[in-house]
Structures are given as structure tokens and as C-alpha cells.
FIVOLUM-270454 format. One record per atom (N, C-alpha, C): x, y, z. Coordinates in steps of 0.1 Angstrom, whole numbers, padded with zeros to 4 digits, always signed. Layout:
N
XYZ
...
//
This chain:
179
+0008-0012+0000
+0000+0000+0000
+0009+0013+0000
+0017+0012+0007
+0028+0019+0006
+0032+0026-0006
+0039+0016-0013
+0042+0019-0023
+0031+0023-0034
+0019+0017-0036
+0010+0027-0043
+0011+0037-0040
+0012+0048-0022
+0006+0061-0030
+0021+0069-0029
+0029+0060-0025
+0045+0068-0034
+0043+0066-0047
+0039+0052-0057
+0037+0060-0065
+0026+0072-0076
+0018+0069-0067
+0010+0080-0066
+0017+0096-0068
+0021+0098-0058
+0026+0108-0052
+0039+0111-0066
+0041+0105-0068
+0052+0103-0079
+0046+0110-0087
+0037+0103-0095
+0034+0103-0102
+0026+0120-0108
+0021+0121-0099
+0015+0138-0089
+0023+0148-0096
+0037+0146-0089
+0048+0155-0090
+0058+0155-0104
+0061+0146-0108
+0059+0143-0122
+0055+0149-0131
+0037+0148-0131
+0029+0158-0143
+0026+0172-0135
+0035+0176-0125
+0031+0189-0126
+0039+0192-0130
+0052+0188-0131
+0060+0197-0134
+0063+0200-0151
+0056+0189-0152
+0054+0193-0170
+0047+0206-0174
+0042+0214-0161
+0036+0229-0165
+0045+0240-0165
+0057+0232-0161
+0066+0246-0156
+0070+0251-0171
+0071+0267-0166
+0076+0277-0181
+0065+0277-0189
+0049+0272-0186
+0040+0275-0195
+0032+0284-0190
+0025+0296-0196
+0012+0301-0191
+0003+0297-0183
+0005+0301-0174
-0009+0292-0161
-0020+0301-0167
-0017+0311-0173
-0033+0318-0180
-0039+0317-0188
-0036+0309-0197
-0043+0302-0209
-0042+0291-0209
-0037+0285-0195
-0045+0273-0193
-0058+0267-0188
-0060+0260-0198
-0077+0257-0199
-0080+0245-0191
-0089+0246-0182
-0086+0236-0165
-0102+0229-0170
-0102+0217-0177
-0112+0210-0178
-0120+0200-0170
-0135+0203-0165
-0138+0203-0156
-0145+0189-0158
-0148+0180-0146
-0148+0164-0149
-0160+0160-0140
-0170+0154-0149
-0186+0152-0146
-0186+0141-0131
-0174+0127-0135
-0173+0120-0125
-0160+0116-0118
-0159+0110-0109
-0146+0107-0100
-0150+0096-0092
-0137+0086-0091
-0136+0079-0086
-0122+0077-0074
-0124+0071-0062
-0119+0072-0048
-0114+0060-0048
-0103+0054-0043
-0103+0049-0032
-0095+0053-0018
-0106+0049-0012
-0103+0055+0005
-0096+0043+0016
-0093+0047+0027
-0091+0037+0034
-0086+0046+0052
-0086+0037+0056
-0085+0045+0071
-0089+0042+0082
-0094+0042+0097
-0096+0037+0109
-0109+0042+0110
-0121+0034+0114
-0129+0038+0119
-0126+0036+0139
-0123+0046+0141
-0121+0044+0160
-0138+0045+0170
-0140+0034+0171
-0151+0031+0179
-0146+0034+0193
-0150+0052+0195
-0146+0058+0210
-0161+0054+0220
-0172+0052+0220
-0180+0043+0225
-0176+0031+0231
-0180+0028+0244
-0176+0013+0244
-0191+0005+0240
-0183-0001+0226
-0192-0007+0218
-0185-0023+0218
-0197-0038+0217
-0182-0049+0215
-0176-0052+0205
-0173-0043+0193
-0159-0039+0182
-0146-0035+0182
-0139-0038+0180
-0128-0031+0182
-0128-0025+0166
-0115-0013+0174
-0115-0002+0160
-0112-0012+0150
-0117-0009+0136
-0110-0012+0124
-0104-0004+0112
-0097-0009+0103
-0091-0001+0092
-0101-0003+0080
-0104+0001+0078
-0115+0000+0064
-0106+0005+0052
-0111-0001+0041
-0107-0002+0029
-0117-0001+0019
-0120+0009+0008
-0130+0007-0005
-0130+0017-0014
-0142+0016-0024
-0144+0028-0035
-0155+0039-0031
-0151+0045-0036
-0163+0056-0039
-0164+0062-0056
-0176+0059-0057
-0181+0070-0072
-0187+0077-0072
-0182+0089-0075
-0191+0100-0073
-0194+0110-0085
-0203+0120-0088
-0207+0124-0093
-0205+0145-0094
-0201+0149-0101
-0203+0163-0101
-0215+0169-0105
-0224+0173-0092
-0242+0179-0096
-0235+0193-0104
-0232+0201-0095
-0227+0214-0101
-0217+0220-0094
-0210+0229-0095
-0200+0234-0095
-0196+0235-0075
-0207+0233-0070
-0203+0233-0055
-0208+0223-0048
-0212+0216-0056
-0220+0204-0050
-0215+0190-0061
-0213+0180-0050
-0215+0166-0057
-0222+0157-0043
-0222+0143-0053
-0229+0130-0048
-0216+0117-0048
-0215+0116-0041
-0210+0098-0042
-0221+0089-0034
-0212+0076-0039
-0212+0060-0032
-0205+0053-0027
-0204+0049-0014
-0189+0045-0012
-0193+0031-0002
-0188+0023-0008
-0186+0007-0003
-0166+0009+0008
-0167+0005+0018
-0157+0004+0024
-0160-0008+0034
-0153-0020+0038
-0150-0033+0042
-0140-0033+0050
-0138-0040+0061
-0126-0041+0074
-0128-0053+0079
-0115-0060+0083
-0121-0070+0094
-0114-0070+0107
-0121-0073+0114
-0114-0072+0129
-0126-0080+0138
-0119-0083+0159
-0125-0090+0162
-0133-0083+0170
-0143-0089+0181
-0153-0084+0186
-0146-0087+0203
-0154-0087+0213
-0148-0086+0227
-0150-0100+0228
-0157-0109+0220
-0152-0125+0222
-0142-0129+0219
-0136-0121+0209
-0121-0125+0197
-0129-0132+0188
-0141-0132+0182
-0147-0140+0171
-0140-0125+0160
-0136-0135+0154
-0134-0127+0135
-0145-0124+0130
-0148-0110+0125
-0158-0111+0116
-0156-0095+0107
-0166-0097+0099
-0155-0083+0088
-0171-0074+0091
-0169-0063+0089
-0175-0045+0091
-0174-0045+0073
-0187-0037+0072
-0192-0035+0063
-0199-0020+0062
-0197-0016+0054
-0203+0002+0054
-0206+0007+0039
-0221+0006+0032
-0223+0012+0017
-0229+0026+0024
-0226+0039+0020
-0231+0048+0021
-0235+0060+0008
-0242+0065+0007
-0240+0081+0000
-0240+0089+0006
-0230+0102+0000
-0231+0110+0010
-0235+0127-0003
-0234+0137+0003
-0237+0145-0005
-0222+0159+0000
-0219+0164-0009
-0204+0171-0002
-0209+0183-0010
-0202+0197+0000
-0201+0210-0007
-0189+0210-0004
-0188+0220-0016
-0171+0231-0016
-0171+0242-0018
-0172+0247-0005
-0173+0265+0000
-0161+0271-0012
-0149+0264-0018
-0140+0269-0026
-0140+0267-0040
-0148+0261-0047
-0152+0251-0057
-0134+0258-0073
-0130+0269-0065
-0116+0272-0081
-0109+0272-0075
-0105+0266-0057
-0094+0270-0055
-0084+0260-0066
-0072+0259-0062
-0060+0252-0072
-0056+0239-0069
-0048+0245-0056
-0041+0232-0049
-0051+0223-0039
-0057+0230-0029
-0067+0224-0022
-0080+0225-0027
-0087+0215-0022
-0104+0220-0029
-0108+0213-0011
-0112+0222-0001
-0118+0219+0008
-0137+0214+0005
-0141+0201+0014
-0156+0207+0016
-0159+0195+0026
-0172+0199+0029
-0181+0199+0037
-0194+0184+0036
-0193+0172+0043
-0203+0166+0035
-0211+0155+0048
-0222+0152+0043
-0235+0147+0052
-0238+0134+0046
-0239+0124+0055
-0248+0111+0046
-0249+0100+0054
-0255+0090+0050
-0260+0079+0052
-0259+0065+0044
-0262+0053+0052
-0262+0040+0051
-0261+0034+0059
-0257+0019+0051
-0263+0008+0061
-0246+0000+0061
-0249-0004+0075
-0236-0005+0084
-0237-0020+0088
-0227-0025+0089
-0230-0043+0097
-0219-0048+0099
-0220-0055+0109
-0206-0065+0116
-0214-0078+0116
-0205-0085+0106
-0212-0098+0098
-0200-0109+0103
-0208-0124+0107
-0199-0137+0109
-0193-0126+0130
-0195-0121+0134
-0192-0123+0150
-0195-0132+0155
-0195-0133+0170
-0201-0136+0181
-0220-0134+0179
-0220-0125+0178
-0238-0114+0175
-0234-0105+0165
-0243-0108+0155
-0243-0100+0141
-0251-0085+0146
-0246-0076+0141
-0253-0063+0142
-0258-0056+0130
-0271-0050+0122
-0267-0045+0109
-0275-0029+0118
-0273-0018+0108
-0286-0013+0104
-0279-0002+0099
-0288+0013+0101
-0286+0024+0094
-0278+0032+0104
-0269+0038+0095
-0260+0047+0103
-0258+0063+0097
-0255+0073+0101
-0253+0081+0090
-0238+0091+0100
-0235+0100+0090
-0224+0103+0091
-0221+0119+0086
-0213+0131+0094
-0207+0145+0088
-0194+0144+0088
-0189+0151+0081
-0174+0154+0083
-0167+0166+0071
-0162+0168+0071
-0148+0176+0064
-0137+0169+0056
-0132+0176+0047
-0124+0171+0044
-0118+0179+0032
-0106+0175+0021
-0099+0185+0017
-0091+0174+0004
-0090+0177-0011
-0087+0171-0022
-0074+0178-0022
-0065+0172-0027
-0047+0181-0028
-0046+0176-0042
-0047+0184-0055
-0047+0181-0064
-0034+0181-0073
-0032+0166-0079
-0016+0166-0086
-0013+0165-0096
-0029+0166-0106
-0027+0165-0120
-0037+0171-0122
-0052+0176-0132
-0061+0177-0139
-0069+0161-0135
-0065+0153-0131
-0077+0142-0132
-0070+0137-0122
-0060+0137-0111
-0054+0132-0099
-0052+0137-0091
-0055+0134-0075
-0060+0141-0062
-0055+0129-0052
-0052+0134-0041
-0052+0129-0027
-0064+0133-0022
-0066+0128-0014
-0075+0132-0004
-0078+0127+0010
-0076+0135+0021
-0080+0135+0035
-0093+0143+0042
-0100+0131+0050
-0113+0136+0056
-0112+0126+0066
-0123+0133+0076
-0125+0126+0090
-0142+0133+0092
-0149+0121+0096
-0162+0121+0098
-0165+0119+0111
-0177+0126+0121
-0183+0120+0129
-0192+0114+0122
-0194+0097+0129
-0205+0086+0124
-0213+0083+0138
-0221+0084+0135
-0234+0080+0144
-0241+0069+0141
-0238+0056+0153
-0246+0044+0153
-0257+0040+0160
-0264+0052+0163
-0273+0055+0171
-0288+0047+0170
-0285+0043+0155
-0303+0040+0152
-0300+0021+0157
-0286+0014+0157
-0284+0003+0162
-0282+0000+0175
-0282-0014+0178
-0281-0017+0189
-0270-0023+0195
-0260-0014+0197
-0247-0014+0197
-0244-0012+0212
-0254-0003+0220
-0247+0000+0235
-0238+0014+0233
-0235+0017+0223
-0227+0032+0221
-0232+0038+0206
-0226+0050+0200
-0236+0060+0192
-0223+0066+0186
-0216+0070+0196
-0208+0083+0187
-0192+0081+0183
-0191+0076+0172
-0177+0075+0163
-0173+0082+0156
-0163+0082+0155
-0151+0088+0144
-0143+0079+0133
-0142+0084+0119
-0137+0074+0116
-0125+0092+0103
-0112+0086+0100
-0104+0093+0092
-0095+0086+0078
-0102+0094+0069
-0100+0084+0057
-0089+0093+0049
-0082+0086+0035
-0068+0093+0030
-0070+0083+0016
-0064+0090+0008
-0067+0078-0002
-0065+0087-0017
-0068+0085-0028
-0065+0088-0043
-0082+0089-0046
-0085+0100-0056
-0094+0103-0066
-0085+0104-0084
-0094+0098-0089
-0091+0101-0101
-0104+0106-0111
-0104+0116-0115
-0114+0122-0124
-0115+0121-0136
-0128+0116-0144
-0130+0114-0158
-0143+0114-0158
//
């Protein structure tokens, strides 16, 4: 994993620098209907809930509504054990909906985003599923015209389940690429 987002990151620094000595002003910055994520990161179950934290891993596809607003989908997967030590893997499909208070900045594109889905800790000790939803923040670092980093951290609320605890955090990092 590592080495993907070195070379990511490589790769970033690489095509930017193929702009050096050109006009940044008649450069024409073409704008991209969809995008696709992968994320990955800890969801920290600060609740005492019987999960322990996990690292999740998945996609997101998302959509550009208009210029300060988009839509994704985002499937992310983990496994870890429960307070029996039974293995069992965490599951999370959501949509979420995101603003960008900055929608031209350059290097960062900050925003803002709200959403929901359905959550489950599948094969435990005691299976849990239901609806969960989720706010957070977050911020794109862009290294090409169609390549992005990206860092966000959400509060997640598992409130509507019956978990014994409600209030998580989870912080995700990962690549967008736009087309």
C-alpha cells in the first residue's frame, strides 16, 4: 500500500511539473462530470461498543451535480474481532452528499459533507446490521487535472443500532481520479 501512494505521489509531481515555463493563464482547466476514490483508514469506535476499531478499505463514485455540490457512493470493508475474539468483517455502503465552500481554488479544494447508510458487523459472536449516517470535512490536494489525494475525517453516528454506544469517528486518506 505503501508503495501505491508513493507512487501516486510520484506520479502527482511528475505531471506537474510538466507545466513549468508555461502560461498558467491560458490554461484551460477542464472540468470532470465524475470521480472515482479509493479510501481507506480507521474507523475508531470511541464508545464502548463490542468492536474493536477497524481499518477499512474501498471505492467511492461519485458524481459532479454542479460546480459546489457533488454526490458519491462509497462501499468500504474491514475485518477485525469483537470482545469474544470472534473474527468477523464490518461493512459500510453509504451516500453521502459534499459542498465546496471553494469550488476554483488550485491546490486544495476543501468541503463539507452529510450522509447515510447501512452499516454491519457480519460472521461475529452477535451480528449487528442497520442504518448509520455520518458529517465530516475534508480537503482534495490536487496533482494533476484528473489526480487528487484526499484527507477527511467524519463524525459517524450508530445511534439507530443496537450497539450499546452512538458516537464514532472514523479518518480516511486515499487517491481520486477524475474522468
Amino acid at each position: 500500500m505503501k508503495k501505491i501512494l508513493f507512487s501516486l505521489c510520484l506520479l502527482g509531481f511528475i505531471a506537474g511539473t510538466n507545466t513549468y515555463g508555461q502560461d498558467l493563464n491560458t490554461t484551460v482547466i477542464k472540468k470532470h462530470k465524475f470521480y472515482l476514490d479509493y479510501v481507506m483508514g480507521p474507523y475508531l469506535f470511541v464508545d464502548h461498543i463490542p468492536y474493536d476499531a477497524v481499518f477499512m478499505n474501498g471505492c467511492r463514485l461519485g458524481f459532479n451535480i454542479k460546480q459546489r455540490f457533488d454526490f458519491s457512493i462509497e462501499y468500504v470493508v474491514g475485518q477485525q474481532q469483537d470482545d469474544q475474539n470472534t473474527l468477523g468483517m464490518t461493512h459500510n455502503v453509504n451516500g453521502q452528499l459534499a459542498y465546496h465552500p471553494l469550488p476554483e481554488s488550485q491546490l486544495f479544494n476543501p468541503y463539507l459533507f452529510v450522509g447515510g447508510g447501512f452499516f454491519e458487523f457480519k460472521a461475529f459472536s452477535s451480528d449487528v446490521y442497520g442504518i448509520s449516517y455520518h458529517a465530516g470535512g475534508g480537503t482534495t490536494v490536487k496533482f494533476t487535472n484528473r489526480l487528487s489525494g484526499l484527507f477527511e475525517a467524519r463524525y459517524l453516528n450508530l445511534g439507530l443500532m443496537n450497539l450499546g454506544g452512538e458516537h464514532e469517528l472514523a479518518v480516511f486518506w486515499g487517491a481520486r481520479v477524475a474522468f
